[in-house]
N, C-alpha and C positions, 0 to 999 in steps of 0.2 A: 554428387556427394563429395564429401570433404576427407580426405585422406587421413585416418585415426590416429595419428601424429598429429595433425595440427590441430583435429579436433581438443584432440585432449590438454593442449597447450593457448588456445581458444575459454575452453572450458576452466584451466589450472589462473590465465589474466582473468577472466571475468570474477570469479570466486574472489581471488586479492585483493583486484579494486572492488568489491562489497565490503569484506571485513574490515580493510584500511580506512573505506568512507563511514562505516557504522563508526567505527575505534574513534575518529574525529567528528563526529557528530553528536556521538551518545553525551560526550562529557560537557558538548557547547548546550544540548540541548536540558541537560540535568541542570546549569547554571542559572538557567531566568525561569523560574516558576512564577506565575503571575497571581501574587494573594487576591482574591476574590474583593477585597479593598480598593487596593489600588483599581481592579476594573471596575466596580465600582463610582469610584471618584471619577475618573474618566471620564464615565458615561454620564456623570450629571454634570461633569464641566462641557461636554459636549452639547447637552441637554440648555443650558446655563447659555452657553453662547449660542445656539438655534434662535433662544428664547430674545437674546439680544439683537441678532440681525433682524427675527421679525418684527419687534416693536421698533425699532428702530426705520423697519422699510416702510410701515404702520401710519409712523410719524414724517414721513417724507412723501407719502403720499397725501395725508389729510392735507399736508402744507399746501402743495401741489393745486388738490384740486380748491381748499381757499380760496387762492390767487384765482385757478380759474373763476369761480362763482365770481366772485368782487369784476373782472376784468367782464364777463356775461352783461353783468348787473351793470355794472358802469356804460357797458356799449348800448345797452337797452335804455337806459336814462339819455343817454343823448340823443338817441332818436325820437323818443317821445317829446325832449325840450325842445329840437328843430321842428317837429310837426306843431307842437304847442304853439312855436313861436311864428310858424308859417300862417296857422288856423287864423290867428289872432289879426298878422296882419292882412288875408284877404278879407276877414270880416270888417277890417277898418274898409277897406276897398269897396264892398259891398255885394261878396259873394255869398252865397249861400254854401255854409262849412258844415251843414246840421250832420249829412254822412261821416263827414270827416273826422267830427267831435264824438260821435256813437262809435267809429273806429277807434278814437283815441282810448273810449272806458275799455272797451274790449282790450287794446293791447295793454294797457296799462292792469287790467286782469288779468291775462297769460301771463306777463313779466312778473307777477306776485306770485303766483301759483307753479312759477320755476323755480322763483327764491324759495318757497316753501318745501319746494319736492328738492331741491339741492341742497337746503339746510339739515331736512331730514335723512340724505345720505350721509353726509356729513359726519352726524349727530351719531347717525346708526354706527358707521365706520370707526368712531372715537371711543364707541362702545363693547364694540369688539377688540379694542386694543389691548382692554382688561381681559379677555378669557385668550390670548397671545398665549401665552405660558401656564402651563402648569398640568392640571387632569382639569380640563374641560367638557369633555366629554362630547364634545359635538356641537357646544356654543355657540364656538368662534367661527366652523364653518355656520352655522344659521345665520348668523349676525351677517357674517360675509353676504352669504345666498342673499340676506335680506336687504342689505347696501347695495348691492347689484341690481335689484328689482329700485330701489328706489333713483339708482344711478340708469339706468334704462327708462326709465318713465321722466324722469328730468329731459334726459337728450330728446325723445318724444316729443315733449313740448317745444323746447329748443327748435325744432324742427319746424315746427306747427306758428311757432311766432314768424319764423324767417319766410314760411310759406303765408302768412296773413299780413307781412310785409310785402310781401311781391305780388300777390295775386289781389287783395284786398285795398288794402292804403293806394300802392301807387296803380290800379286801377282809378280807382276814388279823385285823386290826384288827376288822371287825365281826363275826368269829366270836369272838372273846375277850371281845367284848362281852356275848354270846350265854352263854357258858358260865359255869358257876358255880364259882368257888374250890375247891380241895382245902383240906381243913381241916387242919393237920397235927396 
């Protein structure tokens, strides 16, 4: 234990520095009262700029995956014009292309039915950009949830053409390899 001298001289500083920190806080903390306005504005310029970063992250990513579709779309078109244009010339040669032409409808059907399902994310994503701000009530996330099912089911395909490329076409491809010309 603490000898009642010092206790009490312990006790006599602790007391001083309270009332000295009270005496210098009371009058800083009497000076900023915050009108219910002012927080107010605040929270809708906050509100205001939330609303701005997400339409704007909104808008960079619609840009985004754009490019990607067009850049899909485009890589799919040139393989379809190289197989078109290989078809063509081993029929000059005097192969039999008939698999090769029933793969072409087929891929040249997945590749539409990706552009369909990427345009519709797309579409859905552009749509939700309108319920971004305000009382949505739950909108924006649906629209989201539902841009995501249709950005899921795109890649799917995406998947499914590269696999009907690989496993299909250039299977196809090394049976015509295989076979010898009709002479005409």
């Amino acid at each position: 234990m603490l000898p009642a001298k010092l206790l009490r001289k312990f006790t006599a500083g602790a007391i001083a520095i309270a009332i000295s920190g009270s005496v210098f806080l009371a009058p800083a903390l009497a000076q900023t009262p915050t009108p219910s306005g002012t927080l107010r504005e605040r929270i809708g310029e906050r509100v205001q700029n939330r609303c701005e970063r997400v339409t704007t992250r909104i808008n960079e990513r619609i840009e985004h995956y754009d490019t990607n579709k067009q850049r899909h779309i485009e890589h799919y078109e040139k393989i379809t014009d190289k197989l078109t244009t290989l078809v063509s010339r081993l029929d000059a040669k005097g192969y039999d292309t008939s698999k090769l032409n029933e793969d072409l409808k087929t891929l040249d059907k997945m590749v539409r039915e990706f552009a369909v399902l990427y345009s519709q994310f797309i579409d859905t994503l552009k749509g939700a950009k309108g319920f971004a701000c305000g009382s949505s009530e739950g909108q924006f996330l649906q629209a989201i949830q539902e841009a995501q099912s249709f950005l899921r089911q795109s890649r799917q395909q995406a998947k499914e053409i590269r696999s009907f490329l690989q496993n299909t076409i250039k299977a196809d491809l090394k049976e015509l390899r295989a076979q010898k010309p009709e002479q005409n």
